[in-house]
C-alpha positions in Angstrom: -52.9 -65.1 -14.1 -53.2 -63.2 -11.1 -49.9 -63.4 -10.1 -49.1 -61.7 -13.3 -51.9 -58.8 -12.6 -50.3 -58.4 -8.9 -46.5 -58.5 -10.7 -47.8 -56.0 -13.2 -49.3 -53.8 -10.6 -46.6 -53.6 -8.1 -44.3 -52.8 -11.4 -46.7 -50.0 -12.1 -46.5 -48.8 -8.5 -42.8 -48.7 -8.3 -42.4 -47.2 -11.7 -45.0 -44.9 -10.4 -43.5 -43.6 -7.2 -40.0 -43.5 -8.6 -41.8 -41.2 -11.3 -42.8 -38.7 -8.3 -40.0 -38.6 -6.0 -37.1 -36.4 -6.8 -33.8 -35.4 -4.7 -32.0 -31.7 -4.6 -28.5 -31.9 -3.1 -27.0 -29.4 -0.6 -25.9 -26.3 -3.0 -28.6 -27.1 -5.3 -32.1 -25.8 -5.7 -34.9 -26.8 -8.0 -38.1 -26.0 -9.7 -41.1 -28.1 -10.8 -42.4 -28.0 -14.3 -46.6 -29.0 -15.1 -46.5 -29.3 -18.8 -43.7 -27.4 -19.2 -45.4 -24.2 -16.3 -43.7 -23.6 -13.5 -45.9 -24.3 -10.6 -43.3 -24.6 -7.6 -39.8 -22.7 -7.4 -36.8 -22.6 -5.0 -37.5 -26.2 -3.5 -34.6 -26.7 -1.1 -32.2 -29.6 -0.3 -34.1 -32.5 0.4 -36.4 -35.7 -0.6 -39.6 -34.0 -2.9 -42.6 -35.6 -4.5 -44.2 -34.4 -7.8 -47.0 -35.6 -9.5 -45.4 -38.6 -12.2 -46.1 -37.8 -15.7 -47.5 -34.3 -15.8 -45.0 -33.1 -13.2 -41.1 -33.0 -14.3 -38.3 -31.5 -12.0 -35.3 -29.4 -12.8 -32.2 -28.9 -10.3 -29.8 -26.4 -10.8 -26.8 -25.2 -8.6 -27.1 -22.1 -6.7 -23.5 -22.3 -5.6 -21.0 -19.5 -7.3 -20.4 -19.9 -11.0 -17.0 -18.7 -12.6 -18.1 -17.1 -16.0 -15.3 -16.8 -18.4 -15.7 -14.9 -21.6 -13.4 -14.0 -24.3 -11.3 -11.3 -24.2 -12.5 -7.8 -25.7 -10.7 -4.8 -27.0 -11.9 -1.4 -25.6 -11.2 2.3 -26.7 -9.5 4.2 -23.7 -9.7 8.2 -23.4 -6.8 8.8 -25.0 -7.9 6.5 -28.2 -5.9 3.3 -28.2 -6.8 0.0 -27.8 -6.8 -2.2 -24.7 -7.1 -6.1 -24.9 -9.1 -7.2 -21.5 -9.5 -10.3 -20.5 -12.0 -10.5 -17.2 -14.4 -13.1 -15.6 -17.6 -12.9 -13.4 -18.2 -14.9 -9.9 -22.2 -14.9 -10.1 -24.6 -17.2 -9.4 -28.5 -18.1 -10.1 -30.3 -15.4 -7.7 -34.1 -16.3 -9.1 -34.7 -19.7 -10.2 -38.2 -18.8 -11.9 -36.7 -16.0 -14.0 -34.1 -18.1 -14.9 -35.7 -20.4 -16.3 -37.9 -18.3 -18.1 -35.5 -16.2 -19.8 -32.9 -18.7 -20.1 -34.7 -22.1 -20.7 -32.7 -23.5 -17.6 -29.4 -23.4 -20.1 -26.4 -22.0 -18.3 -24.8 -21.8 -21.9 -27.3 -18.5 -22.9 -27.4 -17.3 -19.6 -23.3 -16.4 -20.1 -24.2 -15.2 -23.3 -26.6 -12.8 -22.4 -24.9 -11.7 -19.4 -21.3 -11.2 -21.3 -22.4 -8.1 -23.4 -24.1 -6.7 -20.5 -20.8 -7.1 -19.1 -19.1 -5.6 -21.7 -21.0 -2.7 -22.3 -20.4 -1.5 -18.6 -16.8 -2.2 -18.6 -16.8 -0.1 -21.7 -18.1 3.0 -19.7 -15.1 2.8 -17.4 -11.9 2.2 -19.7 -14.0 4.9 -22.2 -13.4 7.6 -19.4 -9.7 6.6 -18.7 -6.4 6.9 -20.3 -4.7 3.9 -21.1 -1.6 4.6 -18.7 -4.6 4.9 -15.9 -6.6 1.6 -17.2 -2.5 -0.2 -17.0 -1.2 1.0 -13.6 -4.4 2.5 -11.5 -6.7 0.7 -9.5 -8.2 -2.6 -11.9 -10.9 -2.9 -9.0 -12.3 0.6 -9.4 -12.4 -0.2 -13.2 -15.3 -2.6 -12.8 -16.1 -1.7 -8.7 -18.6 1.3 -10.0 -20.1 -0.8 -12.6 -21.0 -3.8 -10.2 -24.6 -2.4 -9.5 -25.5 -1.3 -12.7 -24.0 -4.9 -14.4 -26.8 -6.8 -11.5 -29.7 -4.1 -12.9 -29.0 -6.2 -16.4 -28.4 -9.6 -14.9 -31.7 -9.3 -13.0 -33.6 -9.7 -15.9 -31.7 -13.2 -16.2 -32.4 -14.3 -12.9 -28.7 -14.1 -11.9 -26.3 -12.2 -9.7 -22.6 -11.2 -10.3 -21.2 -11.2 -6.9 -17.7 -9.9 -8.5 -15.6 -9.4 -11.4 -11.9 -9.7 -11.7 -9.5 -8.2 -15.0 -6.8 -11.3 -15.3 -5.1 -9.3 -17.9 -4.9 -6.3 -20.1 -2.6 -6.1 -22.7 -1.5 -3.6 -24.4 -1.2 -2.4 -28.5 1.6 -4.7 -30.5 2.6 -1.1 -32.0 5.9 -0.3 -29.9 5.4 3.0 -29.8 2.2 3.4 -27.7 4.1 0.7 -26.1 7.1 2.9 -25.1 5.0 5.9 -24.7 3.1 4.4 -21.4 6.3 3.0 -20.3 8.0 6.6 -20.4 5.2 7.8 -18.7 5.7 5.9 -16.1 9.2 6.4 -16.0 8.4 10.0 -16.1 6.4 9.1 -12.9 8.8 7.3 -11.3 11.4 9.8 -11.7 9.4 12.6 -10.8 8.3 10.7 -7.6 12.5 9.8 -7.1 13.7 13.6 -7.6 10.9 14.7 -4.9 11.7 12.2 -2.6 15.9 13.4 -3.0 14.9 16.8 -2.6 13.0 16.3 0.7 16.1 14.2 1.5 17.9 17.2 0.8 15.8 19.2 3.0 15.6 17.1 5.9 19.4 16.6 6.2 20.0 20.6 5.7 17.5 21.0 8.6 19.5 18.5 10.7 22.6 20.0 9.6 21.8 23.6 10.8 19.9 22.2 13.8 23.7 20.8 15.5 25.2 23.5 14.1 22.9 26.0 16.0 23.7 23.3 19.0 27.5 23.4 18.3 27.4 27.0 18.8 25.3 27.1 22.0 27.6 24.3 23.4 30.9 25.9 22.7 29.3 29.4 24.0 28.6 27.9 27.4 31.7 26.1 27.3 33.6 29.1 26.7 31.5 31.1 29.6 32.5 28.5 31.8 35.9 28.2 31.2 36.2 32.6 31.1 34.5 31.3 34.5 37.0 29.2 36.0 39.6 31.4 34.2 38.7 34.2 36.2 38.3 32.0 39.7 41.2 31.2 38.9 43.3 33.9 38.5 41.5 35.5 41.6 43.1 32.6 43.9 46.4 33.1 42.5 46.6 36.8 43.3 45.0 36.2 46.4 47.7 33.7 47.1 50.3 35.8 45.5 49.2 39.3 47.7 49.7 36.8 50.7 52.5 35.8 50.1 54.0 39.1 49.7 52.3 39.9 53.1 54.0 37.2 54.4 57.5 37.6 53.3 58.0 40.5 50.8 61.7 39.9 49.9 61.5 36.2 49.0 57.7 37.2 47.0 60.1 39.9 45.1 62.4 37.2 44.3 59.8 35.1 43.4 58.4 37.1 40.9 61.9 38.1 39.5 62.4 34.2 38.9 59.2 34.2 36.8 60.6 37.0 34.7 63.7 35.8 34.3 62.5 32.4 33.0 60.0 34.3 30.8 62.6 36.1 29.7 65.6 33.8 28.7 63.2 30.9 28.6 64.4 29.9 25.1 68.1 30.4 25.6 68.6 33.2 22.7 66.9 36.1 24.0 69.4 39.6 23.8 68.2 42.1 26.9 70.4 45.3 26.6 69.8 47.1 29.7 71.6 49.6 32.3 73.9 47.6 34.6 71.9 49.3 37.2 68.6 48.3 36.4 66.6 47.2 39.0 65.9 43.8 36.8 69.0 42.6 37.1 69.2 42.8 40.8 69.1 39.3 41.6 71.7 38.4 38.6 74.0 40.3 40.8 77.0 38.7 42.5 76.6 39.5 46.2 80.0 39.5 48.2 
């Protein structure tokens, strides 16, 4: 019989301490309920004791949550409709306000925090047109918005750390379809004719650069060669005016040689001239 009591006992005692000790895992963090009050919040990773029976514990992940919601359809400046699909990176920032808005349930924590969403992401697609909401920036749709989304998620004991459009589609009607894409096109072209047009520009500017450097070149080129030219021309009458010092009768000749072949150089030349003419001294038979 008192083998029984002691079995009984140490039954009671094991049930009892398993009853009070509870574990949190590394990412995790927990809060311990009396009665259903919260009477100790953020306990860490670890091995924790809690009273058995009146004492209940609740562990939750702390780690980042991806909250997907469905898409929504939005009203952009220029009134027509976007489609955009988005999902928040948040996780639990307050584990005692969590609890007590949400119950502990992850399920109406992402449906609170969806419209609150929502609403802000309405404020920035509201204020733009839908070919700025398509091709601008998708970060600075929500980037603004961030702090005043966490003023609403607060309340919930969470915090959105970001929030990322996967896609926005556009209206099925075609032509608000083919209206953004011709603006764009509009863009692009503008952006192309610019950029041929400074093209233009540059290579005009190169172009009259060399030829303001063709100009100088042949300039100096032709000074130096008027240059030479006249160097030149000074040492041949130098040596021509020394040679006649030397020997005037053979320089005479000379020279009449050089007139002759300048003369009758292309073999149909016609001089009429006095037989007496001092030119045609040296065409002249001498006996």
């Amino acid at each position: 019989m008192k083998f029984s009591l002691w079995i009984a006992a140490a039954v009671a005692a094991l049930f009892a301490l398993l009853g009070s000790v509870f574990v949190v895992s590394e990412g995790h963090n927990a809060i311990v309920l009396n009665l259903g009050r919260v009477v100790r919040s953020d306990i860490g990773p670890g091995l924790h004791f809690k009273w058995p029976l009146v004492e209940s514990a609740r562990v939750f992940d702390r780690r980042l949550q991806v909250l997907d919601a469905e898409p929504e359809r939005y009203l952009t400046a220029d009134k027509q409709n976007v489609s955009v699909d988005f999902f928040a990176l948040g996780r639990i920032n307050d584990l005692r306000t969590f609890y007590r808005a949400t119950g502990g349930n992850e399920t109406i924590a992402v449906e609170r925090l969806a419209p609150i969403i929502r609403d802000s992401l309405i404020n920035e697609i509201n204020s733009r047109t839908l070919q700025q909401v398509v091709s601008g920036d998708r970060d600075a749709v929500i980037g603004r918005q961030l702090e005043a989304i966490n003023q609403g998620a607060e309340t919930l004991g969470v915090k959105i750390v970001d929030i990322r459009i996967k896609r926005i589609e556009l209206p099925q009607d075609s032509n608000v379809v083919g209206s953004v894409y011709n603006q764009m096109r509009s863009q692009r072209l503008q952006v192309a004719s610019q950029l041929r047009a400074e093209g233009v520009e540059l290579a005009q500017a190169i172009r009259a650069q060399a030829d303001r450097e063709k100009q100088v070149i042949v300039a100096e080129a032709e000074r130096d060669a008027q240059k030479l030219r006249g160097e030149g021309d000074a040492e041949a009458a130098r040596l021509y005016a020394q040679a006649a010092n030397k020997d005037p009768a053979f320089y005479a000749f000379q020279r009449s040689l050089d007139a002759y072949r300048k003369a009758f150089g292309n073999g149909d030349t016609v001089i009429v001239l006095d037989r007496n003419d001092p030119f045609l001294q040296y065409l002249r038979s001498e006996r």
